[in-house]
Residue frames as qw, qx, qy, qz and C-alpha x, y, z in Angstrom:
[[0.339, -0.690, 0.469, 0.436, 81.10, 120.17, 117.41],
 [0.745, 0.577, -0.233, -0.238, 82.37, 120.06, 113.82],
 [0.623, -0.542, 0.470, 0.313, 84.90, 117.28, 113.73],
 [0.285, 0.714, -0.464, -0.440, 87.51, 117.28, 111.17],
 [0.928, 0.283, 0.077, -0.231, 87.89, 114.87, 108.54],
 [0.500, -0.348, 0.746, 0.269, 90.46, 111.81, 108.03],
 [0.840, 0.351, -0.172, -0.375, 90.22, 110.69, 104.71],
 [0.615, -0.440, 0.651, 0.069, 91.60, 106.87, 104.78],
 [0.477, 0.441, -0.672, -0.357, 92.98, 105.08, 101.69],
 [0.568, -0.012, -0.803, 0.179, 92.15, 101.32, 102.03],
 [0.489, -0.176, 0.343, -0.783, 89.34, 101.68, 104.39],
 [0.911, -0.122, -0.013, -0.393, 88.08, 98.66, 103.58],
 [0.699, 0.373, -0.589, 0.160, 91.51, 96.87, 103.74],
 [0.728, -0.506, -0.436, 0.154, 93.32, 95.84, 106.99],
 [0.562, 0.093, -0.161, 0.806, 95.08, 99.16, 107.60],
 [0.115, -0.241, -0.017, -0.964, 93.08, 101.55, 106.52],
 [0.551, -0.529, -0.348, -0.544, 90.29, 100.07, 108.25],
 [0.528, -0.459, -0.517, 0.493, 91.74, 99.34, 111.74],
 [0.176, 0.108, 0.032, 0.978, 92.37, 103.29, 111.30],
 [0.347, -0.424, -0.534, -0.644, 88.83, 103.59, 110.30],
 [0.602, -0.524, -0.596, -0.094, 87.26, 101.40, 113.05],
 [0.588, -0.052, -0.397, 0.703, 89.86, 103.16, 115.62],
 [0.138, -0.025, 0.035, -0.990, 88.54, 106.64, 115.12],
 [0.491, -0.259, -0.634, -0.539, 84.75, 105.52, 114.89],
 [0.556, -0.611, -0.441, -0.351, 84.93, 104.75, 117.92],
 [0.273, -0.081, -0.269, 0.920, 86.37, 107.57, 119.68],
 [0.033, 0.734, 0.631, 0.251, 83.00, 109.25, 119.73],
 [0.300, -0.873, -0.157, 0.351, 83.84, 112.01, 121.92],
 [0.508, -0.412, 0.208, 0.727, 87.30, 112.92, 119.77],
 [0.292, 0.740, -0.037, -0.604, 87.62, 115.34, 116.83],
 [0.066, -0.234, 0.874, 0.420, 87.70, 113.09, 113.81],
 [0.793, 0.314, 0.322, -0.410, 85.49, 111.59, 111.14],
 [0.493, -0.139, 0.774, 0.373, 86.08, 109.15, 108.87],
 [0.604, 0.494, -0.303, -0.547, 85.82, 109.77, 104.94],
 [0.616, -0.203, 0.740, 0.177, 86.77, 105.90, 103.93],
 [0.376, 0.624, -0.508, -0.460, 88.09, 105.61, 100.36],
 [0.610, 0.156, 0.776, 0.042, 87.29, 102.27, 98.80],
 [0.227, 0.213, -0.676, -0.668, 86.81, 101.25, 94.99],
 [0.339, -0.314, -0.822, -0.333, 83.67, 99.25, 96.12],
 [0.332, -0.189, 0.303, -0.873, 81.54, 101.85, 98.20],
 [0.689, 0.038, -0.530, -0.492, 79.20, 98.85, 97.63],
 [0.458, 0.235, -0.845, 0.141, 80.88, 96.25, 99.26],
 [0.634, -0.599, -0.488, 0.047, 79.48, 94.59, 102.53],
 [0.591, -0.280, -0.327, 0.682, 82.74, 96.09, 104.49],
 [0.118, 0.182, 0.055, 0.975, 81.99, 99.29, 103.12],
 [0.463, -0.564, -0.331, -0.598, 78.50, 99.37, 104.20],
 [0.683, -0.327, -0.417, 0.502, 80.13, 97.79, 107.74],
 [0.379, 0.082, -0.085, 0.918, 81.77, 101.31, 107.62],
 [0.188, -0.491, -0.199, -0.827, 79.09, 103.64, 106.76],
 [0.506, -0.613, -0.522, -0.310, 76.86, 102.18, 109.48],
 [0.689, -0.416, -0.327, 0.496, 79.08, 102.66, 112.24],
 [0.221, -0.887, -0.161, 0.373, 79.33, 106.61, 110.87],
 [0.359, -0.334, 0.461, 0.739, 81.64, 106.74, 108.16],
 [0.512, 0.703, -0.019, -0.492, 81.09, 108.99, 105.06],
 [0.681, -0.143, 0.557, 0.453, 82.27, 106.09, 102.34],
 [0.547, 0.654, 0.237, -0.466, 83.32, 107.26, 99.05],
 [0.925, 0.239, 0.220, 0.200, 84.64, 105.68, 95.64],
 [0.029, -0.965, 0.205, 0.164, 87.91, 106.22, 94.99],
 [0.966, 0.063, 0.027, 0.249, 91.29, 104.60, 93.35],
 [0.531, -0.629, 0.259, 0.505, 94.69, 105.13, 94.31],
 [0.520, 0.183, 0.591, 0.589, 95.71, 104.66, 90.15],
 [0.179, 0.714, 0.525, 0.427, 93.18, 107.65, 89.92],
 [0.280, 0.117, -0.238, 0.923, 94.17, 111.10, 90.30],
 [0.238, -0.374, -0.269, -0.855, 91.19, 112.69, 89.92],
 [0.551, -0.500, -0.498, -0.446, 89.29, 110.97, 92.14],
 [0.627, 0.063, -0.352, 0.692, 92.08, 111.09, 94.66],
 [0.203, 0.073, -0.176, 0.961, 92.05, 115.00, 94.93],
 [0.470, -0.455, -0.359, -0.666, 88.17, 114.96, 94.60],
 [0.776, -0.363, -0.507, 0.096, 88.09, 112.35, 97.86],
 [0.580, -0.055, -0.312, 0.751, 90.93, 114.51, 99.69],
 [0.277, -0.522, -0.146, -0.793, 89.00, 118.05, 99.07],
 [0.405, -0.645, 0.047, -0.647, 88.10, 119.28, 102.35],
 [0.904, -0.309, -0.280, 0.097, 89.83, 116.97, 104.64],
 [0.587, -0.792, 0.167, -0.017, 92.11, 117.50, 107.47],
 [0.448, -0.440, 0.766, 0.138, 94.09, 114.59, 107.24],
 [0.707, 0.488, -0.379, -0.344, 95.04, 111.80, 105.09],
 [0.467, -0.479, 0.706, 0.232, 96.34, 108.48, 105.71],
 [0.571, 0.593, -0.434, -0.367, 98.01, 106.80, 102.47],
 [0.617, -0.201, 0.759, 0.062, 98.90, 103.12, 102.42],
 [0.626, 0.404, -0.454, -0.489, 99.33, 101.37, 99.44],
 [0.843, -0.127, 0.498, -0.160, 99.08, 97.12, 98.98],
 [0.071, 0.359, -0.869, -0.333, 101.86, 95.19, 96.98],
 [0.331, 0.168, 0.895, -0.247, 100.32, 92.03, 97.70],
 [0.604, 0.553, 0.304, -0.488, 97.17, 93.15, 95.49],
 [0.729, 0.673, 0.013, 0.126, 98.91, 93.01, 92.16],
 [0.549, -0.711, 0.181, 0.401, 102.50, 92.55, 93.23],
 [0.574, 0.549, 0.310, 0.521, 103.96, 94.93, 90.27],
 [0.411, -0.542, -0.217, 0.700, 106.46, 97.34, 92.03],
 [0.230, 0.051, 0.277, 0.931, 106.52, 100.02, 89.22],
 [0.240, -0.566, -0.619, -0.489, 102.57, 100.04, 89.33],
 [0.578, -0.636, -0.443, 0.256, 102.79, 100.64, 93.30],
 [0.452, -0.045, 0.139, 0.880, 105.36, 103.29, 92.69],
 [0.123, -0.369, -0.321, -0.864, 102.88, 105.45, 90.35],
 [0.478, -0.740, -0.441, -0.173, 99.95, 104.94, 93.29],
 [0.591, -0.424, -0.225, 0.648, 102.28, 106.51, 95.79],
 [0.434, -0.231, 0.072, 0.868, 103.00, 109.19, 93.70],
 [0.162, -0.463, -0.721, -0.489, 99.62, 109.81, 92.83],
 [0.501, -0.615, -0.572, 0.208, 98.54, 109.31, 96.51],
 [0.450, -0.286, -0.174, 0.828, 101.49, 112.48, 97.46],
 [0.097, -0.322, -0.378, -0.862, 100.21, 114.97, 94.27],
 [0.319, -0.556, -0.497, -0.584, 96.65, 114.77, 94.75],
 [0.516, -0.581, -0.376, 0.505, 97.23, 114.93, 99.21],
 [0.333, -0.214, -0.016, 0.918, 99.22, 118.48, 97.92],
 [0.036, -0.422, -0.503, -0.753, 96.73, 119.60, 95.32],
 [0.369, -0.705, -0.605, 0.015, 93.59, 119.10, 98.08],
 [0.060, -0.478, 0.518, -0.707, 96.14, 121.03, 100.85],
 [0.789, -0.516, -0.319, -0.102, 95.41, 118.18, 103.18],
 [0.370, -0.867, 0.222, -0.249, 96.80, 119.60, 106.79],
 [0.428, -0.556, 0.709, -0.074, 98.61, 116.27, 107.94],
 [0.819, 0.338, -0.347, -0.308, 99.17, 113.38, 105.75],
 [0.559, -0.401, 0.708, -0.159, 100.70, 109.56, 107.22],
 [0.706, 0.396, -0.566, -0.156, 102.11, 107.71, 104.46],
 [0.976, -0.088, 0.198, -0.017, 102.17, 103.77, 105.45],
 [0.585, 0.658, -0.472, -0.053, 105.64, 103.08, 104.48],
 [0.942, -0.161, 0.120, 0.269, 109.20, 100.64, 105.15],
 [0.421, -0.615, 0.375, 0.551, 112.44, 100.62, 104.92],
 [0.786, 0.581, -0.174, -0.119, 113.97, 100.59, 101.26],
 [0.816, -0.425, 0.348, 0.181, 116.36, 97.61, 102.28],
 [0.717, 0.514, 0.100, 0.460, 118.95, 98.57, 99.06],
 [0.153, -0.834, 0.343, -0.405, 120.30, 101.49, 101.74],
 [0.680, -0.571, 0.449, -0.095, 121.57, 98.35, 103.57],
 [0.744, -0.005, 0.625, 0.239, 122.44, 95.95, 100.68],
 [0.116, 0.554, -0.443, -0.696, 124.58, 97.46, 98.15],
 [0.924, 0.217, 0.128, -0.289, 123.58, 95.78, 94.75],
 [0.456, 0.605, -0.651, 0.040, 126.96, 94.02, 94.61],
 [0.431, -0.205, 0.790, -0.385, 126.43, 91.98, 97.85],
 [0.582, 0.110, -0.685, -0.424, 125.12, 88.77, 96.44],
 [0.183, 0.001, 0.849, -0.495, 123.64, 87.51, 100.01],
 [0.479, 0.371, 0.710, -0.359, 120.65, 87.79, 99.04],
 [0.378, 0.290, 0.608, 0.635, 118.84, 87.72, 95.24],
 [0.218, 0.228, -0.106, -0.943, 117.31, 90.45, 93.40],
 [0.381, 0.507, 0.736, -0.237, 113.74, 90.46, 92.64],
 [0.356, 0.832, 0.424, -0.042, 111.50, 92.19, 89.89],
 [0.580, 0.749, 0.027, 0.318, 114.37, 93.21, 88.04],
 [0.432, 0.385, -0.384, 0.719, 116.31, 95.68, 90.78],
 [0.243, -0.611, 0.223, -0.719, 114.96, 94.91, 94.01],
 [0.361, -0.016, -0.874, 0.324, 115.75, 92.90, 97.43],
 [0.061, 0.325, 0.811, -0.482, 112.57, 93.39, 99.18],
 [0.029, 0.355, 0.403, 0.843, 110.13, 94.89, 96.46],
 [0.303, -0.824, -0.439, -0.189, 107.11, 95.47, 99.19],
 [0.523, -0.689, -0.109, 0.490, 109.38, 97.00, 101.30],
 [0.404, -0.331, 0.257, 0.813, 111.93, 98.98, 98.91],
 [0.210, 0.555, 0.469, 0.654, 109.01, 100.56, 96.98],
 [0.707, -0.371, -0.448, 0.402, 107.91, 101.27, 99.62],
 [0.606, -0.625, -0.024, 0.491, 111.02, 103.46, 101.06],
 [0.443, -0.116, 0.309, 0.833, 111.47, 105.06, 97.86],
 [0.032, -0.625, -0.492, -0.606, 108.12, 106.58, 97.45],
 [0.413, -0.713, -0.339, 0.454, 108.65, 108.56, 100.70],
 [0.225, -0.234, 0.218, 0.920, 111.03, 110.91, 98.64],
 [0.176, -0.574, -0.360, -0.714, 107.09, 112.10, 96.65],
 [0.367, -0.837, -0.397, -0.083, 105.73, 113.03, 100.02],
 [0.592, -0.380, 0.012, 0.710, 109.15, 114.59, 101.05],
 [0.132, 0.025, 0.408, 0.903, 109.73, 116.53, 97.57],
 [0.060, -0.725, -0.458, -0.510, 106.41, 118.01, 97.70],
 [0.003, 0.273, -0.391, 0.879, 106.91, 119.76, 101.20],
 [0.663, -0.506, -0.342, -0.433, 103.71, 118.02, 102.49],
 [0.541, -0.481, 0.451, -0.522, 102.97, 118.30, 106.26],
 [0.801, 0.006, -0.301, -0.517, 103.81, 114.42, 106.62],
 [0.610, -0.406, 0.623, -0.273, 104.41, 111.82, 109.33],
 [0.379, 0.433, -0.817, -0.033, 106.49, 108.41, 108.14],
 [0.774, -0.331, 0.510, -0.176, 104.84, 105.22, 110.19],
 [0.347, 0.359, -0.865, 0.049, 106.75, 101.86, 109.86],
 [0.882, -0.298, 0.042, -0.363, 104.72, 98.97, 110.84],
 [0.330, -0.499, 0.796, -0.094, 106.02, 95.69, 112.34],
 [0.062, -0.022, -0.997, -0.051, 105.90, 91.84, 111.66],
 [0.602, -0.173, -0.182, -0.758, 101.91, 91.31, 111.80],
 [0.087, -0.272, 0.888, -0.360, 101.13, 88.65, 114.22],
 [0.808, 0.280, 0.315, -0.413, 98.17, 87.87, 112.16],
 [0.262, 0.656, -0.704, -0.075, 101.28, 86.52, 110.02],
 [0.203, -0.299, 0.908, -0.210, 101.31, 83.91, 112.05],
 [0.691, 0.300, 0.529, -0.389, 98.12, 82.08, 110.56],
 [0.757, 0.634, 0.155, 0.032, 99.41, 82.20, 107.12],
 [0.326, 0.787, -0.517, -0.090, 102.08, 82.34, 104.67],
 [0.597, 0.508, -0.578, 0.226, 103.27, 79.23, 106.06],
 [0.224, 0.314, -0.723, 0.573, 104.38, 79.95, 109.00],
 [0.671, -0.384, 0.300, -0.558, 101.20, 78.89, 111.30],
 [0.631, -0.156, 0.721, -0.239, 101.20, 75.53, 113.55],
 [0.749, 0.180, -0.569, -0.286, 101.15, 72.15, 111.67],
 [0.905, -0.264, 0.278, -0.185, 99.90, 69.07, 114.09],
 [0.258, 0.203, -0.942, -0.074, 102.52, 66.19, 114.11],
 [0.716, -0.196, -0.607, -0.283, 100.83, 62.89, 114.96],
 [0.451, -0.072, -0.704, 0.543, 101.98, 63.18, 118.53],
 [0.274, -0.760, -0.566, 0.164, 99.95, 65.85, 119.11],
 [0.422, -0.372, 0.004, 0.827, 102.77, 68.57, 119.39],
 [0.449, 0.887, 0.053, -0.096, 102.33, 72.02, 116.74],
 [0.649, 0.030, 0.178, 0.739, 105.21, 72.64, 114.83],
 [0.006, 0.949, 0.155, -0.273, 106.03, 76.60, 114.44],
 [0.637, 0.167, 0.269, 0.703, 108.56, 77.54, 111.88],
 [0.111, 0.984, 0.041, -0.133, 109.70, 81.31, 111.22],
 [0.784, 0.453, -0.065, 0.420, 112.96, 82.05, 108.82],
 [0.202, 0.858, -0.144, 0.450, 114.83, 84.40, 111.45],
 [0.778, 0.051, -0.575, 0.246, 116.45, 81.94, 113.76],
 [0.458, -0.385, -0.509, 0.618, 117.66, 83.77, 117.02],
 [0.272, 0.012, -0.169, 0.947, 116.52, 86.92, 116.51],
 [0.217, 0.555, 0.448, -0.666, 114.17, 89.72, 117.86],
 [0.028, 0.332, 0.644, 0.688, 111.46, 90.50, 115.47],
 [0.259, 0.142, 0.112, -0.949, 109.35, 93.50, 115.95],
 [0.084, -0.267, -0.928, -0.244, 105.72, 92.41, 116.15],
 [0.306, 0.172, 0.167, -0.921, 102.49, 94.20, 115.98],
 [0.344, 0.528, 0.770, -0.102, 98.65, 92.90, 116.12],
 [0.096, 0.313, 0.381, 0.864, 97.64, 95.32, 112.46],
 [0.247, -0.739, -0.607, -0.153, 94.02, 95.59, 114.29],
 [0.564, -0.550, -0.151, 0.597, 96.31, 97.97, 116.73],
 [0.461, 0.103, 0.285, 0.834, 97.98, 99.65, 114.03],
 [0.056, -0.758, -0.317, -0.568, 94.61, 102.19, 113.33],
 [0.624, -0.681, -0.278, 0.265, 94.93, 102.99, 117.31],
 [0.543, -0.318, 0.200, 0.750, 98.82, 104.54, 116.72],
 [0.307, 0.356, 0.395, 0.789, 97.69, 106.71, 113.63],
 [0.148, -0.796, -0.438, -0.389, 95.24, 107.77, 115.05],
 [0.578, -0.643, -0.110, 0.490, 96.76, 108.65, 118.23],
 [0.384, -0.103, 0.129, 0.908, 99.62, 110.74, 115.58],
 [0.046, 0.585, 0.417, 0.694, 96.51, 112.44, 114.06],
 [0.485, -0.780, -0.395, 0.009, 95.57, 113.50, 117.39],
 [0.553, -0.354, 0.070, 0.751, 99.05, 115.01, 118.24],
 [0.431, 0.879, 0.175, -0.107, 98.31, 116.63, 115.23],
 [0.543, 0.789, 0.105, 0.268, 101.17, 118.16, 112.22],
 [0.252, -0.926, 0.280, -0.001, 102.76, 120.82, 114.77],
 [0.272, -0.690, 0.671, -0.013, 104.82, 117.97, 116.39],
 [0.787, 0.016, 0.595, -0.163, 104.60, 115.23, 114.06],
 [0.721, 0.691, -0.012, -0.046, 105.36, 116.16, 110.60],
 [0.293, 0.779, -0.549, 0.073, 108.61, 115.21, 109.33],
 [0.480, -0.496, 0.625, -0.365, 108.95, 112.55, 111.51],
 [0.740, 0.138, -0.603, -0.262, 109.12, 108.89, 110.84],
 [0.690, -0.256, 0.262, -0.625, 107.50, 106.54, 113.39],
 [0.469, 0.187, -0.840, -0.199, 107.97, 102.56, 114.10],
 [0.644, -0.265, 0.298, -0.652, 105.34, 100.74, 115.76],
 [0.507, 0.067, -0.857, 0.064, 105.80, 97.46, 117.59],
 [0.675, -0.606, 0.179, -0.382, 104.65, 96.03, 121.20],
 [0.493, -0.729, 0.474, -0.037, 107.19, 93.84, 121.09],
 [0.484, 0.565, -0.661, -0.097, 110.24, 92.20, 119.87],
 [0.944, -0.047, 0.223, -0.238, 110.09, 88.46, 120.28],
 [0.148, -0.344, 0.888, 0.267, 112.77, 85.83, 119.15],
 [0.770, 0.017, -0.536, -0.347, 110.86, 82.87, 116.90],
 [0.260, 0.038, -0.811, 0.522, 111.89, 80.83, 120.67],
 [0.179, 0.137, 0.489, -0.843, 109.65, 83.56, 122.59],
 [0.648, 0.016, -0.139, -0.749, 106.66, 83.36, 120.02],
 [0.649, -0.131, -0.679, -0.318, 106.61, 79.65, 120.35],
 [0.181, -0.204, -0.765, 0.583, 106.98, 79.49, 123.99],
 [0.428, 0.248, 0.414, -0.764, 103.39, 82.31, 124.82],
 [0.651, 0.036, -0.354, -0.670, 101.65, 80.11, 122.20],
 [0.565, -0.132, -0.812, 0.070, 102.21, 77.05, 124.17],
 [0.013, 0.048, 0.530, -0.847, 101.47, 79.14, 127.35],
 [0.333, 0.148, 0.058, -0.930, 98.40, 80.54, 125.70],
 [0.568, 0.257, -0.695, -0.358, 97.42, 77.35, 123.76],
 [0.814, -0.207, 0.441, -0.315, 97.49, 75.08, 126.64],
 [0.969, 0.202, 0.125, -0.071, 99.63, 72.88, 124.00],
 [0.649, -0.318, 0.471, 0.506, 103.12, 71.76, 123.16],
 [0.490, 0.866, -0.099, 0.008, 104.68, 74.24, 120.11],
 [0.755, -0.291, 0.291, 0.510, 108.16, 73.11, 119.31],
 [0.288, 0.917, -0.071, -0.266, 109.54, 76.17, 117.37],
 [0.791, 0.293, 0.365, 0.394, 111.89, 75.16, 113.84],
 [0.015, 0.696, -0.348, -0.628, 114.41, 78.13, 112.25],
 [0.723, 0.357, 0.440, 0.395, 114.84, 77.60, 108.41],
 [0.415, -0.145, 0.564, 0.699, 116.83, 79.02, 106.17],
 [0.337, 0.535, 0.221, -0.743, 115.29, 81.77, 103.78],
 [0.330, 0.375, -0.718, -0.485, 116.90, 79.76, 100.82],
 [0.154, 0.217, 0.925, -0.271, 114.43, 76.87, 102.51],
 [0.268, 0.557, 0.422, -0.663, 111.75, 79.18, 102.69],
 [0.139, 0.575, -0.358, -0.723, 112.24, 80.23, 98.66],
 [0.279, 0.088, -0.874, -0.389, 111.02, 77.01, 97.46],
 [0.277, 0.384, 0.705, -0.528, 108.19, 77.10, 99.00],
 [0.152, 0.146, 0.751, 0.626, 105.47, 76.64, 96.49],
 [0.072, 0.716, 0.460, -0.520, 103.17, 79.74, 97.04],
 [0.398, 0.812, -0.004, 0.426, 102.93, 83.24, 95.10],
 [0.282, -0.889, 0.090, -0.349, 105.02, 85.70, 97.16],
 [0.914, -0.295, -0.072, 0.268, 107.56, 83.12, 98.63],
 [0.631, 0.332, -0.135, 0.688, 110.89, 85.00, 97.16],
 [0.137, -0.749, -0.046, -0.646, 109.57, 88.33, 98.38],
 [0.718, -0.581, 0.053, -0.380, 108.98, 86.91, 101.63],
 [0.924, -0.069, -0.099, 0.364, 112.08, 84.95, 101.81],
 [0.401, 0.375, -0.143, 0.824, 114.11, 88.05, 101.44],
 [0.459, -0.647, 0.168, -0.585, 111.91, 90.10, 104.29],
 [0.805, -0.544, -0.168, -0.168, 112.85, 87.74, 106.33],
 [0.760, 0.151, -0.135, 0.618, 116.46, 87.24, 105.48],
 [0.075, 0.717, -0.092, 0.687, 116.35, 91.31, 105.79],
 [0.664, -0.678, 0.005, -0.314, 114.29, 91.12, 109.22],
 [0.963, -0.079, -0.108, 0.233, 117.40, 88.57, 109.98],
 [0.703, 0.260, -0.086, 0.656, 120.42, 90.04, 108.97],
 [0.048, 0.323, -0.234, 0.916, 119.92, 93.60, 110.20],
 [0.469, -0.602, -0.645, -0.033, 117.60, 92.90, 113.03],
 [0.440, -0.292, -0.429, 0.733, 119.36, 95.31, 115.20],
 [0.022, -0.037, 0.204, 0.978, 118.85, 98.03, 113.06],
 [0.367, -0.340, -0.570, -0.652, 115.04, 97.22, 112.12],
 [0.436, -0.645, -0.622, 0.090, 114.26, 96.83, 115.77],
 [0.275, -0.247, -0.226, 0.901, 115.93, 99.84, 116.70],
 [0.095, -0.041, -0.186, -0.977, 113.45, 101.72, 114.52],
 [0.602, -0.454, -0.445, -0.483, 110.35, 100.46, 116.07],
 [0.105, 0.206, -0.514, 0.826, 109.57, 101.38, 119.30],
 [0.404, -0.486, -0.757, -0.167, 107.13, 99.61, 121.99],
 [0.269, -0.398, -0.439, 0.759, 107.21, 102.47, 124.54],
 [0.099, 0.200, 0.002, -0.975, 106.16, 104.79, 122.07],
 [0.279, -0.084, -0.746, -0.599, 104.23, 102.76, 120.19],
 [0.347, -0.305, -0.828, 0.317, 102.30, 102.28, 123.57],
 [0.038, 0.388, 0.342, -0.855, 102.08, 105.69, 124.23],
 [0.274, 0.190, -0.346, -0.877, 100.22, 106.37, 120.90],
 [0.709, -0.240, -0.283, -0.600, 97.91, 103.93, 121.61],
 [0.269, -0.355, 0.608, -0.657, 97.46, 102.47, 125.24],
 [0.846, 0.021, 0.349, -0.402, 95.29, 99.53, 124.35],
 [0.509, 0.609, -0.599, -0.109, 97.97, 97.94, 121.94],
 [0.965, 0.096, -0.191, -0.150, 98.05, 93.93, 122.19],
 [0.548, -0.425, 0.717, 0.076, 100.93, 91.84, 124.01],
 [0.409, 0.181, -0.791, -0.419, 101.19, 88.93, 121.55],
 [0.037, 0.072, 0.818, -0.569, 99.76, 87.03, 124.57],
 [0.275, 0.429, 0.582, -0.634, 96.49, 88.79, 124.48],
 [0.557, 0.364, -0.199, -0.720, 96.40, 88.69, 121.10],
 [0.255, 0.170, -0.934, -0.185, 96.52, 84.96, 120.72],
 [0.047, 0.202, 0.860, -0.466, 94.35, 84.51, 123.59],
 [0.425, 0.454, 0.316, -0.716, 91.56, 86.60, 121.59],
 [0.396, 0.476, -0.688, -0.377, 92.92, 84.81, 118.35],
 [0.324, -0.319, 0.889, 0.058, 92.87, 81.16, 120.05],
 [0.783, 0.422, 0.398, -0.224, 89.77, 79.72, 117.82],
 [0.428, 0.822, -0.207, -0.312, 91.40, 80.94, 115.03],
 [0.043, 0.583, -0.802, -0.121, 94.75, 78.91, 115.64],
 [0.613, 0.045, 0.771, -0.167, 92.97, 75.83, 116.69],
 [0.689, 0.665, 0.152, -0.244, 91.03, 75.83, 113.07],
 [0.341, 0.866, -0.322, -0.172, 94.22, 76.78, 111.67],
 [0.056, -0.535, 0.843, -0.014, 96.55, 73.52, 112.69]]
């Protein structure tokens, strides 16, 4: 059977390669993996190939090689990575790169990685929260939500996912366990009582893939949030002390707390949380663990991911 081709952006990254690894090993389904990487070299890329993936070299910043990588593929999924070089105008042009050179190919279904663009909720006269990189209150998120209008304004067959909170999050940025001398963990997360949508990312390839299966028909146009479940910063420390086997005494702070934290990326991340805070209703309303379940049926509790995570946390406190 010929099976049709996914080309993944960030195949070697932690999106496009749960995608990757997701379809790989579906042997029986109708999918291969093209996996698009600027180091076809790399160890992860050769991780890829062996397991059946066709890898080849490609950069989002590059058109050409874009429409050359897309050529004869089905699908497409597009993700792009603030975090690499967090310069929102640079992330902007890769989006709109990523949309062109998806139309030029005529890839069938295309699944642009995106977010909200959190300036549709906070006018820029509200002064709750600050502005970043010139004119923007969540720049990974609100580039984001404004480079959906190039895959829109081209008419491209294309499906809108919205990940959640990463709950590999919880090991970094901060916010993992710190021992006190008593023995206890301390757990600290900036969104005090409220539900936060939360998704293991290793999942995330599972749910695309699942929309690429649905296929285009009933899927294009659509925009998609994927969680397994919404959690207070209470609930996550209570199933890590379950799961842990240890006292986790969970701390709220303040995002203007958080902002002086002496990382890169702290402001950014002070304001996603403040967002994830303030309009929580809304941002859980648009992620959805029922569906997100149905599109992929093997999707992590937080539970069972900790419990397959627990070395990780122990190292980590």
């Amino acid at each position: 059977m010929d099976k049709k081709i996914i080309a993944v952006v960030g195949a070697t990254g932690e999106e496009g390669g749960s995608l990757a690894r997701a379809i790989l090993a579906d042997t029986q389904g109708g999918f291969t993996v093209r996996a698009l990487t600027r180091k076809p070299g790399s160890e992860l890329a050769r991780r890829l190939a062996k397991l059946g993936a066709e890898v080849v070299a490609a950069d989002v910043s590059d058109a050409k090689s874009l429409k050359a990588a897309f050529t004869g593929a089905h699908g497409a999924f597009c993700v792009t990575s603030y975090w690499e070089k967090p310069d929102p105008e640079r992330e902007l042009a890769q989006a709109r790169t990523l949309a062109h050179a998806a139309k030029e190919a005529g890839v069938a279904h295309v699944i642009w990685s995106t977010q909200e663009d959190t300036r549709h909720f906070i006018p820029p006269e509200d002064k709750r929260m600050p502005m970043l990189k010139g004119h923007y209150r969540v720049p990974q998120f609100d580039v984001k939500g404004a480079s959906d209008a190039y895959f829109s304004g081209l008419d491209l067959p294309v499906t809108f996912v919205r990940t959640a909170f990463a709950w590999e999050n919880l090991l970094s940025f901060g916010l993992g366990g710190k021992r006190n001398a008593d023995g206890t963990l301390d757990f600290v997360l900036p969104t005090e009582d409220r539900k936060l949508p939360g998704i293991a990312t290793e999942d995330v390839g599972g749910c695309v893939h699942g929309i690429f299966q649905r296929g285009p028909e009933a899927w294009a146009g659509r925009t998609v949030g994927l969680a397994s479940e919404h959690l207070t910063g209470h609930e996550i420390a209570r199933t890590l002390k379950q799961v842990l086997g240890q006292e986790v005494v969970f701390h709220s702070m303040e995002p203007e707390v958080y902002r002086t934290f002496n990382f890169p990326g702290a402001s950014e991340l002070a304001n996603m949380f403040q967002f994830m805070r303030d309009f929580s209703p809304e941002y859980c309303a648009a992620r959805d663990p029922e569906l997100t379940r149905e599109l992929n049926p093997h999707v992590q509790s937080l539970a069972r991911w900790i419990e397959r995570n627990r070395a990780r946390f122990v190292r980590a406190a």
